[in-house]
C-alpha positions as CSV (number, residue, x, y, z in Angstrom):
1,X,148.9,12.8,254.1
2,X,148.1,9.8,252.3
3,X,148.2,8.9,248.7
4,X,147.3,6.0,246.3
5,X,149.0,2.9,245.1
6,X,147.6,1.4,241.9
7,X,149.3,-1.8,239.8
8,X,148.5,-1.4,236.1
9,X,148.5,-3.3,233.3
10,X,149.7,-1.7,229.7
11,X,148.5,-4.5,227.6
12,X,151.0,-6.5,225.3
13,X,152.4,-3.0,223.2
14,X,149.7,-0.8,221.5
15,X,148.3,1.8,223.5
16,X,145.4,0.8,221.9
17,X,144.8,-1.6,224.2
18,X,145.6,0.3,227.0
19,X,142.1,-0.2,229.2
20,X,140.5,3.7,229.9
21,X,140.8,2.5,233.2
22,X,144.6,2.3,233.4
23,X,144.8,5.7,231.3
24,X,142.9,7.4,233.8
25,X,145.1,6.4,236.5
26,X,148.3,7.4,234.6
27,X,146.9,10.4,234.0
28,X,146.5,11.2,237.7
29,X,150.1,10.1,239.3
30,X,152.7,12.0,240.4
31,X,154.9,9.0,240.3
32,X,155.4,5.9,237.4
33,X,157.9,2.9,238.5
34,X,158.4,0.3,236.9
35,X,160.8,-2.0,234.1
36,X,162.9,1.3,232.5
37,X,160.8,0.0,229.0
38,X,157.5,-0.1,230.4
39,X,158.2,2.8,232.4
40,X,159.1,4.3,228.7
41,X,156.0,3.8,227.6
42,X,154.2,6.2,229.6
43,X,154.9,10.1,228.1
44,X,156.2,12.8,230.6
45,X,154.6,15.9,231.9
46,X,154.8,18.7,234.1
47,X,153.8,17.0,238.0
48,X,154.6,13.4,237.0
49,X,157.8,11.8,238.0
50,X,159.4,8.3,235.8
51,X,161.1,6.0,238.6
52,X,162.7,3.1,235.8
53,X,164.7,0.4,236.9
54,X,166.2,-3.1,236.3
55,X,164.0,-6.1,235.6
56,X,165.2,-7.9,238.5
57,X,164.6,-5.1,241.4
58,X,160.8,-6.3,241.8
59,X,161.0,-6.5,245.4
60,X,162.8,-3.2,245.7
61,X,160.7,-1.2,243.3
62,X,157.7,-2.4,245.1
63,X,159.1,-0.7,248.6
64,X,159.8,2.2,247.0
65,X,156.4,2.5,245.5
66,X,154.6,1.9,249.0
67,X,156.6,4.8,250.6
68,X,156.1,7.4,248.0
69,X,152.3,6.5,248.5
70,X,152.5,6.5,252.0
71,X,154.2,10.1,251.6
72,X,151.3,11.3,249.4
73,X,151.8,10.4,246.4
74,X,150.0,9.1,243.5
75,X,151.3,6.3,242.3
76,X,151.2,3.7,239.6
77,X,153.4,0.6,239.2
78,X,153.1,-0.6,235.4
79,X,153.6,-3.7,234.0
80,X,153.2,-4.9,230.2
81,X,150.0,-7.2,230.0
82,X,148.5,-7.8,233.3
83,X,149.8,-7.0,236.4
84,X,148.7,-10.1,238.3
85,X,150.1,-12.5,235.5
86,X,153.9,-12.8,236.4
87,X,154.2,-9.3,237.0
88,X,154.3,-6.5,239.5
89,X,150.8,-7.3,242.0
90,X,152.5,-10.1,243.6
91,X,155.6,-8.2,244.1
92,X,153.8,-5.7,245.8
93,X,151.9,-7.6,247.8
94,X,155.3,-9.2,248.9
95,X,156.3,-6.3,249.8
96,X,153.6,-5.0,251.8
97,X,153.8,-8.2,253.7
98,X,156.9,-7.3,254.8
99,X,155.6,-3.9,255.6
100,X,152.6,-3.9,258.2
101,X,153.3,0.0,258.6
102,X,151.9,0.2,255.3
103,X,148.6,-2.4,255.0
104,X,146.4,0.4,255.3
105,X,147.6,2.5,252.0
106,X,144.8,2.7,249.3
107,X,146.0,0.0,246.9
108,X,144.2,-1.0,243.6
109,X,145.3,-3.6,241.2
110,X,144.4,-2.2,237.3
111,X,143.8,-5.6,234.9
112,X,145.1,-5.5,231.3
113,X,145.4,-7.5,228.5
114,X,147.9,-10.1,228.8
115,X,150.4,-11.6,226.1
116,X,148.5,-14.8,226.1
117,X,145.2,-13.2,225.1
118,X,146.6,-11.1,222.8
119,X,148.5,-13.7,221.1
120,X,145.6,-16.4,220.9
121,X,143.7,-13.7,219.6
122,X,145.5,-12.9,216.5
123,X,145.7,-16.7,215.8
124,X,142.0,-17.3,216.5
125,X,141.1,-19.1,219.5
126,X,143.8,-21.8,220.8
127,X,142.5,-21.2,224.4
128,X,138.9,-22.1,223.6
129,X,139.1,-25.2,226.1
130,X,141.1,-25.9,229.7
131,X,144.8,-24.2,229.4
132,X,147.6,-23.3,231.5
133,X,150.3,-20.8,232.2
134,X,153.5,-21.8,232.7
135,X,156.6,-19.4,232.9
136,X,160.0,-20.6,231.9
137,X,162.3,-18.6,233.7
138,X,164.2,-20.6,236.7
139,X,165.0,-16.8,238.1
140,X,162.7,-17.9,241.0
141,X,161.8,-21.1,240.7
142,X,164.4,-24.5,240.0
143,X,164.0,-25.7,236.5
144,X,162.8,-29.2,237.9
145,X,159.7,-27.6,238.9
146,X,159.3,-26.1,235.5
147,X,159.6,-29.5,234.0
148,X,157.2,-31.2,236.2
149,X,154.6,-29.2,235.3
150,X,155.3,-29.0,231.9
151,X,154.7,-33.0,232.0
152,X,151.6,-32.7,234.1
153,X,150.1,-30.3,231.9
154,X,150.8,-32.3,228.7
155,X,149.4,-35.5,230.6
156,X,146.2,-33.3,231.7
157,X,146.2,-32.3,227.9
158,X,146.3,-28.6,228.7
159,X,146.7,-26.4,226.0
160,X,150.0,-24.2,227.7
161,X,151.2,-20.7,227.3
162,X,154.6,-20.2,227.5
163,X,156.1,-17.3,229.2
164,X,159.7,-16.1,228.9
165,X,160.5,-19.0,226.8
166,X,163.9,-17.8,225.7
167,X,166.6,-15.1,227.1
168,X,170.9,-14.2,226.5
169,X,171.1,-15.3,229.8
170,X,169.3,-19.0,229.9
171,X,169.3,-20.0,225.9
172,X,169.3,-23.3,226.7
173,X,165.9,-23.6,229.1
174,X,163.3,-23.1,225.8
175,X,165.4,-26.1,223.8
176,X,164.6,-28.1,227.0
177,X,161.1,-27.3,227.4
178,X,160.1,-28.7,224.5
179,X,162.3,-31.9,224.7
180,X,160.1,-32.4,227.4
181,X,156.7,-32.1,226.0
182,X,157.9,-34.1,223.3
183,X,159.0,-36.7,225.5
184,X,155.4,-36.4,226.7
185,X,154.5,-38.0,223.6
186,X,152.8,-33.4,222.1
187,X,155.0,-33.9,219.1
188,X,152.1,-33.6,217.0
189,X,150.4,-31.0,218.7
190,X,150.0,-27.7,217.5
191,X,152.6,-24.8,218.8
192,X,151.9,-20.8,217.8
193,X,155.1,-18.2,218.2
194,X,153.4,-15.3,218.7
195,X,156.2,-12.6,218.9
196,X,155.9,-8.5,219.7
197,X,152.0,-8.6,219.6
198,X,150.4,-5.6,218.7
199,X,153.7,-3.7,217.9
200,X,155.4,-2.7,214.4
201,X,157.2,-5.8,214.2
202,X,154.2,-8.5,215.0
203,X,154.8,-11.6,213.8
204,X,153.3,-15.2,214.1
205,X,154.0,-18.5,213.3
206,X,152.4,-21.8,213.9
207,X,154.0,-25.2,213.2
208,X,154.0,-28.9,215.0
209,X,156.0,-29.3,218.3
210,X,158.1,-31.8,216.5
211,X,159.1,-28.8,214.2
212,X,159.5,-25.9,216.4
213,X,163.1,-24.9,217.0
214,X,164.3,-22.8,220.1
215,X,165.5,-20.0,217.6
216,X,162.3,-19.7,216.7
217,X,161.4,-17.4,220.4
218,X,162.8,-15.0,222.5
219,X,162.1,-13.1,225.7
220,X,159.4,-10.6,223.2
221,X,157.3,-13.8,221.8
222,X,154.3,-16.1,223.8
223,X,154.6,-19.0,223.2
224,X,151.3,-21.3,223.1
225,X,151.4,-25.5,222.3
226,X,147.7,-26.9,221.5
227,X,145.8,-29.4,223.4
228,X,145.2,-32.8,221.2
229,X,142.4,-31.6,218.9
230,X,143.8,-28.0,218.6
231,X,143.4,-27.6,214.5
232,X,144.1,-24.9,212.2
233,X,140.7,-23.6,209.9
234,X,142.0,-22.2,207.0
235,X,145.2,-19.4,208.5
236,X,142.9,-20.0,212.0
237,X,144.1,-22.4,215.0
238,X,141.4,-23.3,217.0
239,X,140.9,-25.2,219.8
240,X,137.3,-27.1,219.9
241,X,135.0,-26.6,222.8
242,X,133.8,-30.3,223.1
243,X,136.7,-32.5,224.6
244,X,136.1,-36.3,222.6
């Protein structure tokens, strides 16, 4: 017997903006894995096993996923936001790579709403023009790669979202990324914490590169920095759609 592997997004906290297309497919597994508080997320029942684990066992939650589908089950690997935005997909598709036994399994790959989108949402639309991801943690990339495309994108004039920006293990990387886009001559430029999105504790701030402080994010906040004609319209930031 064969089953189903599906990689779902939960959106950035609410279930409200869970997609009816991820609840549907939570609704019919037999088994959830994923990061123990994404995992959380998802309530029990009778039929449904919860599979958590550690943040950094991507590669062996992934496995472990393809053989309980391969065995029959029905399973879904969650992520917050989108799976396919430094999440699970890739990991599973790593994975199955590794796997040929297994490149026939039903697979689908569930989109949801990612952090960035949630957070320029609630600020208004500082994403309107060309922008970029970038994720700050060196876990698996070196930190010199990080930095050169942190200066790239401030010499393209990117408006950049910032992923992971700031963690107990690596305090120091956030600090350093925006030396760098300062250095890049963004001081000016708009930058919008946006931290916990859609949960109790939502809160956002927006202030100039120059004055953001690394204290001012952790590992629960998205960070975005403006392009050079981001601009705040009354409580609004904005970035215009005609580049001049």
């Amino acid at each position: 017997m064969t089953g189903t592997l599906t990689i779902a997004g939960l959106g950035p906290g609410s279930d409200a903006l869970v997609t009816p297309e991820v609840s549907a497919a939570l609704a019919a597994a037999t088994d959830i894995l994923g990061y123990a508080p994404y995992v959380a997320r998802v309530p029990p029942r009778p039929g449904l096993t919860l599979h958590p684990s550690d943040n950094r066992e991507e590669l062996q939650r992934a496995s472990e996923a393809l053989r309980l589908a391969a065995e029959g089950g029905h399973v879904v690997v969650v992520s917050s936001g989108d799976p396919g935005v430094f999440a699970m997909a890739s990991a599973v598709f790593e994975a199955l790579e590794r796997a040929p036994q297994w490149q026939t399994l039903p697979i689908r790959v569930l989109p949801g709403i990612t952090a960035m989108l949630a957070a320029a949402a609630r600020a208004g639309a500082p994403l309107g023009h060309d922008f970029c991801a970038i994720n700050l943690s060196d876990n698996l990339k070196p930190w010199a790669v990080i930095e050169k495309r942190l200066r790239l994108a401030a010499e393209a004039d990117f408006a950049i979202a910032m992923y992971n920006p700031r963690s107990a293990s690596r305090p120091e990387g956030f600090g350093r990324a925006l030396a760098v886009l300062r250095e890049a001559g963004c001081g000016e430029r708009l930058v919008i914490f946006a931290r916990a999105i859609s949960a109790a504790d939502e809160k956002i701030a927006t202030v100039t590169l120059n004055e953001a402080m690394p204290e001012m994010a952790d590992m629960r906040t998205l960070v975005i920095v403006g392009n050079s004609q981001t601009r705040r319209v009354g409580r609004w930031v904005y970035a215009p759609r005609r580049v001049e």
